[in-house]
NUKOLVO-508561 format. One line per 5 residues: number of its first residue (from 0); for each residue x, y, z of C-alpha. Coordinates in Angstrom, 1 decimal, padded with zeros to 4 digits. Last residue first. Layout:
residues N
NUM = X/Y/Z  ... .
***
This chain:
residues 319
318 = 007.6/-022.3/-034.3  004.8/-020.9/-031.5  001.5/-019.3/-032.2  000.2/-016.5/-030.5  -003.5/-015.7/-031.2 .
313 = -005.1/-016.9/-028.5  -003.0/-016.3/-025.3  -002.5/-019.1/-023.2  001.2/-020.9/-023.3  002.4/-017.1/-023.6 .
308 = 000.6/-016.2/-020.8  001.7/-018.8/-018.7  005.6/-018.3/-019.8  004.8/-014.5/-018.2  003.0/-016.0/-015.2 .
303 = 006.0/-017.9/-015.1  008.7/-015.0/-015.4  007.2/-012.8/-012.7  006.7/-015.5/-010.0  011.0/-016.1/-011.0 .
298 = 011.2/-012.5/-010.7  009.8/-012.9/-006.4  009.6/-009.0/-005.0  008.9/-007.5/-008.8  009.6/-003.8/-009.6 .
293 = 011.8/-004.4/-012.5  010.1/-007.5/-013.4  006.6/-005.8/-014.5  008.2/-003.7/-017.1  009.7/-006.9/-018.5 .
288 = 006.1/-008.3/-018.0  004.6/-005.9/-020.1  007.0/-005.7/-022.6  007.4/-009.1/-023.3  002.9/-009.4/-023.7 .
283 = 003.5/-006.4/-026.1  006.1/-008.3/-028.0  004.4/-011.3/-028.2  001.4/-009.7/-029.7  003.3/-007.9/-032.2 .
278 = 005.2/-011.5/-033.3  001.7/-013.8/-033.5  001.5/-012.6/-037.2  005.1/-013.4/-038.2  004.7/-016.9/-036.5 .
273 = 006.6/-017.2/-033.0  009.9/-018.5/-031.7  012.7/-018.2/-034.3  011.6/-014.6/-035.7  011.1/-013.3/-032.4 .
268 = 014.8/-014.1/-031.5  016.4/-010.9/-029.8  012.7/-009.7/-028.3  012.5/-013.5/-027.0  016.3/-013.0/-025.9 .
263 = 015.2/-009.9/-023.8  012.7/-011.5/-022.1  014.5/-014.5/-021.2  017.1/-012.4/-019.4  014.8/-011.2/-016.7 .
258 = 014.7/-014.2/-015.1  018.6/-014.0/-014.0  020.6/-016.9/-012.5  018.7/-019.6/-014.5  017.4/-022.8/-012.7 .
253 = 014.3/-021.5/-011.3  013.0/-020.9/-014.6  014.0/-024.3/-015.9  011.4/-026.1/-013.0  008.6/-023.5/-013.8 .
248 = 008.8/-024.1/-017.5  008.6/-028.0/-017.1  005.4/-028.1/-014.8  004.1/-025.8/-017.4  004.7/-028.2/-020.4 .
243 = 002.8/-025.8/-023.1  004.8/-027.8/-025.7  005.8/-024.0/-027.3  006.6/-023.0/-023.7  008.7/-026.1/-022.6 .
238 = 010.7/-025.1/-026.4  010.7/-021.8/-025.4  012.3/-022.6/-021.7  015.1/-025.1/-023.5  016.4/-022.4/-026.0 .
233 = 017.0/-019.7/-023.4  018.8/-022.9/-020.9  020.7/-022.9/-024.5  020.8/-019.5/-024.9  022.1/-018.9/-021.4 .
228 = 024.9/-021.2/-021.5  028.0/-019.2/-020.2  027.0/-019.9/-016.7  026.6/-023.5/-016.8  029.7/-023.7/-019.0 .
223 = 032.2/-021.8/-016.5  035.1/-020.7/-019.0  038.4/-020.7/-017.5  040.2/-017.3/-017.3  043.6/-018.4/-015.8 .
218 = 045.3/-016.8/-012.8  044.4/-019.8/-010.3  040.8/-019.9/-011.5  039.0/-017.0/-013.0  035.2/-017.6/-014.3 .
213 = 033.3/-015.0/-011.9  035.8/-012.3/-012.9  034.9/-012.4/-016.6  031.3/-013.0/-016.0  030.8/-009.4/-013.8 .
208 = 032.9/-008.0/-016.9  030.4/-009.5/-019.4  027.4/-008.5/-017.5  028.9/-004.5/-017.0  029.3/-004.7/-021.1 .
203 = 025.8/-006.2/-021.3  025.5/-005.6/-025.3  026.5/-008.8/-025.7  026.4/-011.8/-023.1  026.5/-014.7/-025.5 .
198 = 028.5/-014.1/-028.1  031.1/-011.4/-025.9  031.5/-014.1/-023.5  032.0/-017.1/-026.2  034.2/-013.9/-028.3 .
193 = 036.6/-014.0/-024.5  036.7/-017.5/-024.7  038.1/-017.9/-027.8  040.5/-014.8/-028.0  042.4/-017.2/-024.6 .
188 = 043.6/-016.3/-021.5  046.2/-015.5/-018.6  045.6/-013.2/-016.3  047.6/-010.4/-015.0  045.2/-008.1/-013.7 .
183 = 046.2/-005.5/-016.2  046.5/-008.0/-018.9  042.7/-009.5/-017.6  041.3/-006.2/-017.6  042.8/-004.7/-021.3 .
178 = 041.4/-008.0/-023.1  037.9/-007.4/-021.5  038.5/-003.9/-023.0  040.0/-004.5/-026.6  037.3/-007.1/-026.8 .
173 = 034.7/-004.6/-026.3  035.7/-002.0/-028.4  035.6/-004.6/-031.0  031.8/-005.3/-030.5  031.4/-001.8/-030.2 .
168 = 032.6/-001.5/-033.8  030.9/-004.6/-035.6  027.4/-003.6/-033.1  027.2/-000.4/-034.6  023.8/-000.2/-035.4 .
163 = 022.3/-002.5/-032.8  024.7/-000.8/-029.7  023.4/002.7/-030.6  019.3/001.8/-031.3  019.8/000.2/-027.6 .
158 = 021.7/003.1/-026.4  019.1/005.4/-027.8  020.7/009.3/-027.5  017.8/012.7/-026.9  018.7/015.8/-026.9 .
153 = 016.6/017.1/-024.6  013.3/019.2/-024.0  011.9/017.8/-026.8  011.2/014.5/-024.7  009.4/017.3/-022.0 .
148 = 006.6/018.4/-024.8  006.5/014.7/-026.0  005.4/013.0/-022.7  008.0/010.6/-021.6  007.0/007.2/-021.1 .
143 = 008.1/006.7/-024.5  011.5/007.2/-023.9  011.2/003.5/-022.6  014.3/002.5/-020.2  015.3/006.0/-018.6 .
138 = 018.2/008.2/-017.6  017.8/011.8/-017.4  020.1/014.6/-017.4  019.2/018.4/-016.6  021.9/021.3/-017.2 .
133 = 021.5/024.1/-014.5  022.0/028.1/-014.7  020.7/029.0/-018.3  017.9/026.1/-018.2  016.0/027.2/-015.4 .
128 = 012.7/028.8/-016.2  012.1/026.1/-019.1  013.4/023.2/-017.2  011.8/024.1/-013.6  008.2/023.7/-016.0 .
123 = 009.2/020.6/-017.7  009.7/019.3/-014.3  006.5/020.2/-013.0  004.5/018.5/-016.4  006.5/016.0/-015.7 .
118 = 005.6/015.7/-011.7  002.2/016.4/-012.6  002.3/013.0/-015.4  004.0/010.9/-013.0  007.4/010.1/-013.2 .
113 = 008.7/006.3/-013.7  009.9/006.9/-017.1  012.7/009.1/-015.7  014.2/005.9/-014.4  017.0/007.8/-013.2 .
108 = 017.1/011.9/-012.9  020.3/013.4/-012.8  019.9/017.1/-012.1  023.9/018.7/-013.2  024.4/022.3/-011.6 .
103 = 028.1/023.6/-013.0  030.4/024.6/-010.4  030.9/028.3/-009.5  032.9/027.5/-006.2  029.9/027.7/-003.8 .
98 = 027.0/027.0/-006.3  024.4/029.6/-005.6  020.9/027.9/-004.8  018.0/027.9/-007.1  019.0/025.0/-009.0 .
93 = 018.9/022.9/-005.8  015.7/024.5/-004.3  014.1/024.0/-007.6  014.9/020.0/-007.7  013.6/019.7/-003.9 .
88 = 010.7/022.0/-004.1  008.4/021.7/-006.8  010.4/019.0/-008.3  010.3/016.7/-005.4  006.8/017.8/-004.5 .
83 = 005.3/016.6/-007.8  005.7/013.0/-006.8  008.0/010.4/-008.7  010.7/009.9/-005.9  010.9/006.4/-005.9 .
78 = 010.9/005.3/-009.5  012.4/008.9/-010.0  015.8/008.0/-008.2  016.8/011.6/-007.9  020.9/012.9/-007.8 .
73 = 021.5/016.6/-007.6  025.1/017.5/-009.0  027.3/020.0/-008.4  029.5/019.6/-011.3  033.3/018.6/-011.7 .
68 = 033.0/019.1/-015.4  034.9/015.8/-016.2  033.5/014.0/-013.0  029.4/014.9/-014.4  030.6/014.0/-017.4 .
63 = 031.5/010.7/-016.8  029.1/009.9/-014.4  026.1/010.4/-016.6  028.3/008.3/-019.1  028.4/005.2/-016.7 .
58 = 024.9/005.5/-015.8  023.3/005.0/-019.2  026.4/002.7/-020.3  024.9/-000.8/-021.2  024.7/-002.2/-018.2 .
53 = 020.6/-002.9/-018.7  018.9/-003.1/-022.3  015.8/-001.4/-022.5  018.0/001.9/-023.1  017.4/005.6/-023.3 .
48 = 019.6/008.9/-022.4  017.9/012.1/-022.5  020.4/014.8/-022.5  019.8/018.6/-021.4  023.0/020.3/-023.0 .
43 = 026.6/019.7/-021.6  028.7/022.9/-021.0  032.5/023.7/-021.5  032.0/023.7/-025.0  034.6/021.4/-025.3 .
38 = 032.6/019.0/-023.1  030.2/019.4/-025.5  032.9/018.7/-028.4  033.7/015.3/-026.6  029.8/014.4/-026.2 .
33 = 029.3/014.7/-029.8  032.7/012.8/-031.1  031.7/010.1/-028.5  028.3/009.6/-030.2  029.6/009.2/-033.2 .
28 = 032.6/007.1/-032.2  030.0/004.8/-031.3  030.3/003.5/-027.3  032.6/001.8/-024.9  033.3/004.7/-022.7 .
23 = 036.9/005.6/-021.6  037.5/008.9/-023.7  034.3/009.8/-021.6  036.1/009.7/-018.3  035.2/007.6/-015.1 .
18 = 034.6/004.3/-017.2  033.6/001.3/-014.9  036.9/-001.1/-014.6  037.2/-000.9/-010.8  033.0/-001.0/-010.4 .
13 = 032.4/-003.7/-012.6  036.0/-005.2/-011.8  034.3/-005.7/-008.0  038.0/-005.2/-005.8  037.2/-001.2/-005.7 .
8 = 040.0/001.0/-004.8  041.9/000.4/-007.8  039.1/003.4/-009.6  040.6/003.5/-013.0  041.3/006.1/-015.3 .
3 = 042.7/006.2/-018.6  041.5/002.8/-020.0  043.7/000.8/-022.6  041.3/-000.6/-025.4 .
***
């Protein structure tokens, strides 16, 4: 999948390869067909843009556009900035203000499910009033978060729900694009290895690119075991869980790169863990302490208390 754009300034191939066009993303060609005839249009609506999943395009399309309409754009981390005052003044002062060269006004807000409930109910406000002059995009994990009068505001697009019912084509798109970086970087390699990445890393497209640089050695792509293993160090943790072998658990934990990957492979294999009626409580405990991990100082702390849970809760029984 030959890119049109890319950014050889950057040496990180997760930043050099990231798509700066929306011709470039790795997504449905239903969803591409809709965001191709908005920027037709000339003008995007308000878009709501979900996923659990991380490095799975949130960002990367929020970028796109704004470069393809060459907006003015007001950019607010709203796991930080999650007051009332930064709508009330900061977000209204910006879509107030008279674009110079008659750009478009883009307000990204990421992690839009960190707001509080005044500073939605402010935003939802700026939205209605403002709506002809600025075009409002918001990135968030759970949707949910959201309350329903602002959701309805946007049109809203599930990455997650995107990737799981086109996984054959992305899947493809995929390979055509990990195949595209190493020929364009010169490197030699094989179909095999690239479907082990794809296998075991999918839908992380910025994962798999971060993996595919990490495993090059003298021009080759050579396959790092201990870092393409994840299910089987996955596999390991559940089975120290299910024998309630804390001492075990903590010692595996700190051996994996990235915590926060167990909790989406229990979500991915619920049905191999955990008895149909201890499933809903598993999920609620996952999503708790996934929610907890984003904003945790030690993951690894995060994971274990989670494993701890698990071993402790009555009412979840292990297969």
């Amino acid at each position: 999948m030959k890119m049109k754009k890319i950014d050889n300034s950057q040496f990180i191939w997760a930043e050099k390869y990231r798509p700066q066009c929306i011709d470039d993303m790795i997504i449905s060609e239903e969803m591409r067909s809709k965001f191709l005839q908005f920027r037709k249009d000339g003008r995007f609506p308000h878009l709501l843009l979900s996923s659990v999943t991380p490095g799975i395009g949130k960002t990367s399309i929020t970028n796109a556009i704004i470069k393809e309409l060459e907006a003015d754009t007001k950019w607010i981390n709203c796991s930080q900035d999650r007051g009332i005052d930064t709508f009330k003044y900061g977000v209204k002062d910006f879509v107030t203000s008279v674009s110079i060269d008659d750009s478009p006004k883009i307000v990204v807000g990421d992690e839009a499910d960190g707001l509080t409930n005044d500073a939605q109910k402010a935003l939802r406000a700026i939205i209605e009033e403002y709506s002809k002059h600025s075009t409002f995009i918001f990135t968030c994990n759970y949707k949910e978060k959201l309350m329903e009068p602002l959701r309805n505001r946007f049109i809203q697009f599930d990455f997650d729900a995107m990737y799981t019912n086109h996984k054959k084509e992305i899947a493809l798109q995929v390979l055509e694009r990990l195949k595209f970086i190493l020929e364009n970087e010169g490197i030699t390699y094989s179909l095999k290895d690239l479907s082990t990445i794809i296998q075991n890393f999918f839908p992380s497209i910025r994962k798999m690119i971060l993996i595919l640089q990490q495993c090059i050695v003298d021009g080759k792509l050579i396959i790092d075991e201990n870092i393409i293993s994840t299910n089987n160090k996955m596999q390991t943790i559940m089975d120290t869980i299910k024998n309630k072998n804390f001492s075990s658990t903590r010692k595996e934990l700190n051996d994996i790169n990235d915590p926060g990957a167990l909790y989406s492979y229990i979500f991915k294999h619920l049905d191999s863990h955990f008895t149909p009626a201890s499933q809903p409580q598993a999920v609620l405990l996952t999503a708790k302490y996934q929610d907890m991990h984003a904003n945790a100082r030690d993951k690894i702390i995060t994971a274990a208390a989670f494993a701890v849970e698990l071993m402790l809760t009555n009412g979840i029984e292990m297969i």
